[in-house]
N, C-alpha and C positions, 0 to 999 in steps of 0.2 A: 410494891411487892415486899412482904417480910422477908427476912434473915431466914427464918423456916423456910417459907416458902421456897427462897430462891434454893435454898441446899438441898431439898424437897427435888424438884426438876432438875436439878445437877446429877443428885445421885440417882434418880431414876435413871436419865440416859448414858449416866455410865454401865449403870446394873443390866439395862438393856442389850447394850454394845456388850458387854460381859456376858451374857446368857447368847447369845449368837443373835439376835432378831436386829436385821435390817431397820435398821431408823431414819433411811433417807426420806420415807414417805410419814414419819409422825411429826405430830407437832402435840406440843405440851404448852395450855394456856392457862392461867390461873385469875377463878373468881371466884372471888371474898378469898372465904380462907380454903379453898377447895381447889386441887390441879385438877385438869382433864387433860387425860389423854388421848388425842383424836387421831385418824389416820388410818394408814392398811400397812397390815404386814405381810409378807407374801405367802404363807403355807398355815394351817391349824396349827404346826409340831410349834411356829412363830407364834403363833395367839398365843398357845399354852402356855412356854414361858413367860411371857408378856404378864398377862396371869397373875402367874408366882409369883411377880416382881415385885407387882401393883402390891398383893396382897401380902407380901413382908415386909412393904415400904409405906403399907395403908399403919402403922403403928404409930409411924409421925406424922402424918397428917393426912386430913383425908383427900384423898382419891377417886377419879372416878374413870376407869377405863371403857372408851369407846372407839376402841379401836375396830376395824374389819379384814377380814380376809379376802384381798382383791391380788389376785394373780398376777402376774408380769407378762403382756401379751406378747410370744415371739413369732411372726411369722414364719414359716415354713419357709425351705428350700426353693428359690428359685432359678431352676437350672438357666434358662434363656436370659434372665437380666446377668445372672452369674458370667456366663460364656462372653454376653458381650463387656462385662466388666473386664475378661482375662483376655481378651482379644485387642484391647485397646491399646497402641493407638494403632495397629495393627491394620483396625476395620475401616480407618480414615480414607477415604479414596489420595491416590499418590499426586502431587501436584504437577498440572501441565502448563506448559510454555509453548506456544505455537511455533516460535523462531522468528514472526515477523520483528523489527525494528534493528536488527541487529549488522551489523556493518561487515 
C-alpha cells in the first residue's frame, strides 16, 4: 500500500469518528490505487455524512463508498427472563439435610 494510500484510510476514519458515524462495523480495503469503503452504519443521518466524507476525501484519492444501512437489532423487553434474572439466587430451591448419619 502507498504513502497516499495509507493516509487516505487514516484520514478517512478519523473524519468518520469526527463526523459522529459508528465505525465499529466498516472496514476500509484498498485495490490498486482505489479504497473502498465497505460495511454498515446504523441510521441514513450515518450514511449521509459517511457521504460527505468520502466525497471531500475523494480530492486525494479515489474512493469508493459501499457502505449500507443495517440497523442494530435490540430485542424487546422481556419481563419473565427479567424477573427470573432479579430473583436469583432467590428462586434456587433452599438445601436439605435429612439428619441421617449424624452422632
Amino acid at each position: 500500500m502507498s504513502a497516499l494510500l495509507h493516509d487516505v484510510t487514516t484520514a478517512l476514519r478519523e473524519a468518520l469518528q469526527e463526523s459522529g458515524v459508528d465505525v465499529s462495523r466498516v472496514l476500509m480495503e484498498v485495490h490498486g490505487e482505489e479504497v473502498v469503503i465497505k460495511g454498515a452504519v446504523n441510521s441514513a443521518e450515518e450514511m449521509g455524512q459517511a457521504e460527505q466524507v468520502v466525497k471531500r476525501l475523494s480530492r486525494r484519492a479515489r474512493i469508493r463508498c459501499e457502505l449500507e444501512v443495517a440497523l442494530i437489532y435490540e430485542a424487546g423487553e422481556d419481563a419473565v427472563y427479567e424477573a427470573g434474572v432479579e430473583s436469583f439466587p432467590a428462586s434456587d430451591p433452599p438445601a436439605w439435610a435429612s439428619g441421617f448419619g449424624r452422632l
